[in-house]
Each structure stands twice: as C-alpha cells, then as structure tokens.
C-alpha positions as CSV (number, residue, x, y, z in Angstrom):
1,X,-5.1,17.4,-17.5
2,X,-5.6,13.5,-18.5
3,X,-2.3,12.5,-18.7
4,X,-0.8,14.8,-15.7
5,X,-1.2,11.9,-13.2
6,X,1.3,10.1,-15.4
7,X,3.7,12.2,-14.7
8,X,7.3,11.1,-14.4
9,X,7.4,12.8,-10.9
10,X,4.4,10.5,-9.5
11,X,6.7,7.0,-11.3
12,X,9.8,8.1,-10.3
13,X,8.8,8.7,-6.5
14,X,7.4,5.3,-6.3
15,X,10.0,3.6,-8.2
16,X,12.6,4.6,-6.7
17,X,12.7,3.0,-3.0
18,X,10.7,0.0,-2.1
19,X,10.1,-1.8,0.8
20,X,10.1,-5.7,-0.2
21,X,8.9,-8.1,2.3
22,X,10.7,-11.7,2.7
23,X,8.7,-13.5,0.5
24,X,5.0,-14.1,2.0
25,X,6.1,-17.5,4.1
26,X,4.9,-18.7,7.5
27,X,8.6,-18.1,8.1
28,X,9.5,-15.2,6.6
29,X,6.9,-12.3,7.1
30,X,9.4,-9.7,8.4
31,X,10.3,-6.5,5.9
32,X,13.3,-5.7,4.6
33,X,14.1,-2.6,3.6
34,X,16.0,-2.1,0.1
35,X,16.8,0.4,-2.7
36,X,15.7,-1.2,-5.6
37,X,12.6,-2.7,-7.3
38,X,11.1,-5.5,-6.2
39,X,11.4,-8.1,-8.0
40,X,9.1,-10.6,-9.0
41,X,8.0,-13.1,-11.8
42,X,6.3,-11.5,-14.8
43,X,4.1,-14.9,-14.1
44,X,3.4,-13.9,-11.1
45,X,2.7,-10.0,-12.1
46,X,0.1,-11.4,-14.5
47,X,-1.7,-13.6,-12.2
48,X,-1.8,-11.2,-9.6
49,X,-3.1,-8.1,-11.1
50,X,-5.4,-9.4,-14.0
51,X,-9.2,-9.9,-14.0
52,X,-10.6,-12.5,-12.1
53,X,-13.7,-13.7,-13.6
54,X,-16.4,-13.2,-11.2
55,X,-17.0,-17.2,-10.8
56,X,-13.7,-17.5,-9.4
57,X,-13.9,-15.0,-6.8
58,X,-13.8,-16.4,-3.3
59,X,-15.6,-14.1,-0.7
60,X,-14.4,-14.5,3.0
61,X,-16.0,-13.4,6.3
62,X,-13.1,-11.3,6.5
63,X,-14.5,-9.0,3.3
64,X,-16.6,-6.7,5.8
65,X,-13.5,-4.9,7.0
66,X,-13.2,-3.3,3.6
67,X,-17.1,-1.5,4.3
68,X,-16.5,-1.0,7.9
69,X,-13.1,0.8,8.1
70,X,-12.3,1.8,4.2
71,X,-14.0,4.3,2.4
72,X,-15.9,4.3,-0.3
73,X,-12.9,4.9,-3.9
74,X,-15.7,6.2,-5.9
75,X,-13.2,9.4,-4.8
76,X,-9.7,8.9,-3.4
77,X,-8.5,11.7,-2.2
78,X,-6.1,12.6,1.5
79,X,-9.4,14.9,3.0
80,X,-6.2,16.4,5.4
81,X,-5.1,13.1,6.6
82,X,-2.6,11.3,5.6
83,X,-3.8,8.3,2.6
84,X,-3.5,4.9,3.0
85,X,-4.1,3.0,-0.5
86,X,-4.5,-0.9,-0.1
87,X,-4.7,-2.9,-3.3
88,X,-5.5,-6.6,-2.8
89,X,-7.5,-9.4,-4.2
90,X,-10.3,-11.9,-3.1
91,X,-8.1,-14.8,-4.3
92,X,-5.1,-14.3,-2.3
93,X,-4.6,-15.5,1.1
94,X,-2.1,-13.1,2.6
95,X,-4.7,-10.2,1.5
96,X,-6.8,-12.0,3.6
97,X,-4.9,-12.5,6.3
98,X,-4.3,-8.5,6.6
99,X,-7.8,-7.9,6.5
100,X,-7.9,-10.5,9.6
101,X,-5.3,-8.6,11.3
102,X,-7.7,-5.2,10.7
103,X,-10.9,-7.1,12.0
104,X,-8.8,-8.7,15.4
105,X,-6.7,-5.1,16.0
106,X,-9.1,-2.0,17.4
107,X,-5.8,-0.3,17.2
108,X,-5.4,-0.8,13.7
109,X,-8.9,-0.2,13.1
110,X,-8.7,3.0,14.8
111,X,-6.1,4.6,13.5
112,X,-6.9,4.0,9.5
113,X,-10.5,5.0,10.1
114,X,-9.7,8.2,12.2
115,X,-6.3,8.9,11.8
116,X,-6.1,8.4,8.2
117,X,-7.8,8.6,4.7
118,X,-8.0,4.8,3.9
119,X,-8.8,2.8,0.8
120,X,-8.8,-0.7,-0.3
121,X,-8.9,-1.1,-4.3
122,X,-9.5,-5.0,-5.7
123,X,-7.1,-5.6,-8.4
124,X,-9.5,-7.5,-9.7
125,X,-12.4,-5.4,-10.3
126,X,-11.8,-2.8,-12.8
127,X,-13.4,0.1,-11.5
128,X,-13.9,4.2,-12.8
129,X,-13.0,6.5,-9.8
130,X,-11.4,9.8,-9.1
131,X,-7.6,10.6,-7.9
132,X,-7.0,13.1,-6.0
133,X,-3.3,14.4,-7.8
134,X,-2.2,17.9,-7.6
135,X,-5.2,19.5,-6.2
136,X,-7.4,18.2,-8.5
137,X,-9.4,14.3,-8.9
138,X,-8.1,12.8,-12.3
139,X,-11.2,10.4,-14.1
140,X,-9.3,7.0,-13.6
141,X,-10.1,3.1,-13.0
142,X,-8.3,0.2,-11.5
143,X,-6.0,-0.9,-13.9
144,X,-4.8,3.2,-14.6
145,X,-4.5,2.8,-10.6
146,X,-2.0,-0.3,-10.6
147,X,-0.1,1.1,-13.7
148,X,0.4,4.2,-11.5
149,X,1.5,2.9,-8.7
150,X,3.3,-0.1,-10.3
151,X,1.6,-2.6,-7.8
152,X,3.2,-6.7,-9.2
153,X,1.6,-8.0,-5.8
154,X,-1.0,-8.2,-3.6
155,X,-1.1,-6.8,-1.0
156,X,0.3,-3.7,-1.7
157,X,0.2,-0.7,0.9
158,X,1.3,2.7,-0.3
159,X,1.2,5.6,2.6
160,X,1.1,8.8,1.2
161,X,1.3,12.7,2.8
162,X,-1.3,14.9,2.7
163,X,-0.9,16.3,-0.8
164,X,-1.4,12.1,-1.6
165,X,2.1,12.2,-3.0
166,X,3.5,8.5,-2.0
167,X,6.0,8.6,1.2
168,X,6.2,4.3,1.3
169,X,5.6,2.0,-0.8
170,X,5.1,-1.6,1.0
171,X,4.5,-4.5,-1.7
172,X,3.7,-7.7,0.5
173,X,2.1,-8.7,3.8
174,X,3.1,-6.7,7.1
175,X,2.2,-8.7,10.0
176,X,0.1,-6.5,12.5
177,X,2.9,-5.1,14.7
178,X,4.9,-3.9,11.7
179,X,1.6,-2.3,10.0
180,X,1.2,-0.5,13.3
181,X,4.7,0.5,13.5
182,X,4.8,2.2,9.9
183,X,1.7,4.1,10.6
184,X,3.8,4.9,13.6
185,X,6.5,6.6,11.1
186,X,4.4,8.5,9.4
187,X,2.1,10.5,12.1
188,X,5.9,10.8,13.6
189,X,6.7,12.8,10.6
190,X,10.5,11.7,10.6
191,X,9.9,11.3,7.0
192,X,9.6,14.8,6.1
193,X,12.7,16.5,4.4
194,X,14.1,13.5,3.1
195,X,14.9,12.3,-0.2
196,X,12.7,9.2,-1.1
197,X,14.5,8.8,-4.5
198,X,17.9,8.0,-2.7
199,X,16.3,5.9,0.1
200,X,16.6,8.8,3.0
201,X,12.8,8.0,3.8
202,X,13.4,3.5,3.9
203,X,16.3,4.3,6.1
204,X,15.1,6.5,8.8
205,X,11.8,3.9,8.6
206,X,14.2,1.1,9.3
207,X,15.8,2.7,12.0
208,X,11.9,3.2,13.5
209,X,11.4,-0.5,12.9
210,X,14.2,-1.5,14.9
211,X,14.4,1.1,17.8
212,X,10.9,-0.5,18.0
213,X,11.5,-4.2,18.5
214,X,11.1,-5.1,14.5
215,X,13.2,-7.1,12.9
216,X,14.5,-5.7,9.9
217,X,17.4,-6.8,7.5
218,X,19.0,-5.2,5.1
219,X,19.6,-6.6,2.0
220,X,22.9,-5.6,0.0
C-alpha cells in the first residue's frame, strides 16, 4: 500500500497534458493551452521547490487566506467535492499575488471554500500528511507531494474529481478571471468522458476559456 500512490496511472495522468502559462510577466499572464510538459530550467526547478531556511521566509499580509479559505492538509482528501491542491511558496511574488486575488474576490473565496475541497501546500515546508488515493489516505510529506504531482513552479494549481484523481494541471499564475473560469469547467462537468492523456480534457477547457472572453493561444 506505500508505494500505490506512485503509481504509473497517477504520473502518467498528470504528465501527460499541461496547461503552461505565458511566462509570469506583467505582460504575459494569459494561459496557453499545450500537450506537452512544461518546460522549465532545472535552475529554476531547484530554486523553486527546495527548502527555504526559515530565516529567509518572507510572511505577507496576504498569508491569512491560506487559514481562512484552505483547509487544514494534515488530511487531503475530495470529502465529495471536487479538490483543489495549491502548492506555492512564501518567497514568490506571483504566489502572492494569487492569494491577493483570493482575499479581493468573495467569488473566488466562495466557491473554493464551499464548492470545493481546497488546499494550499508550501513547497517549502516539508510536512507528514495523508493523501487521499484510491479510497484510502497514503502517510506522505511535502516533497513525496511535489514528486507526485511533478510541480517545477510555484504556483501550481491541480483540480481534481471527486475520486482526487487530477482533471488539470495549471503550473503558473492565473489571473482572477481565468481562476474563476476553470472552476467554471469543472462544476460544468464538460470534462468528464474525455481522454486527459491525449489533451481531449485542455481542449474542451480552451474552448470554455474562449467562449468566455479568455484569451487563450495555442501553442504548436
């Protein structure tokens, strides 16, 4: 039972189709949907997802969304919602600036305390929880967390059903509109029947995206 959350059904879902956003720019904050990994610096990985030591962590007056609208990930689990997992870091301004977009948004707020099971994870705290996976909780921490899902940025947003098997994988900052807009897609449920490994599920969330005002680019 240790090792069942490593599964190569749980890597290969994820894996398989990403949504990459342009960069995290004051010009480029819109998300482009593709069919391949996203990638980025193994610099960059490394800096993003190691420990910070507790000296360098910057606290914001921001931080008080992640006790007023996440719950507690002593246990992660869907609780017959759909699951929102949010991994970010105290040293990262665009993390910060989706928090801000939580705090200003009673919209947002709304729907990811009631409409959702939602959870924020700090990359870099390594923490012992429990993972919901398969109808049972797995004994996990942090880093088994980032491995799993293959996070490389912060933030990272990862939707899942109500099994807490991954639907979207989102690495990068959504400005608010978009955020809303993918929780949109998946309490529409057009999502369901279709193939995430051959990018069924990024295209019909494209499509949502741009029959609702989003600008979305594909890349080639």
């Amino acid at each position: 039972m240790k090792n069942k959350f490593l599964s190569k059904t749980i890597i290969t879902s994820l894996v398989a189709s990403t949504i990459l956003l342009s960069g995290c720019s004051e010009g480029k904050s819109k998300a482009e949907v593709v069919e391949e990994k996203p990638k980025v610096a193994q610099q960059q990985t490394d800096e993003r997802v190691k420990e910070v030591p507790e000296k360098k962590i910057v606290y914001t007056k921001y931080d008080s969304v992640v006790d007023d609208v996440f719950k507690d990930i002593a246990k992660i689990g869907p609780e017959g919602k759909y699951m929102l997992l949010v991994f970010g870091t105290n040293t990262d301004p665009y993390t910060d600036r989706l928090k801000a977009d939580i705090k200003s948004s009673k919209e947002l707020t709304d729907k990811l305390m009631n409409n959702f099971s939602s959870y924020y994870l700090k990359a870099h705290e390594n923490k012992r929880l429990k993972l919901f996976h398969e109808g049972d909780y797995m004994d996990v921490d942090t880093k088994t967390m980032i491995n799993i899902y293959a996070v490389q940025s912060t933030p990272t947003l990862i939707f899942t059903d109500k099994n807490g098997k991954a639907v979207i994988v989102v690495p990068g900052y959504m400005p608010a509109k978009q955020f809303l807009e993918t929780i949109n897609f998946m309490e529409s449920k057009k999502w369901e029947g279709k193939d995430r490994k051959n990018g069924e599920v990024y295209e019909a969330l494209k499509n949502h995206y741009i029959n609702n005002g989003i600008d979305v680019k594909t890349k080639a």
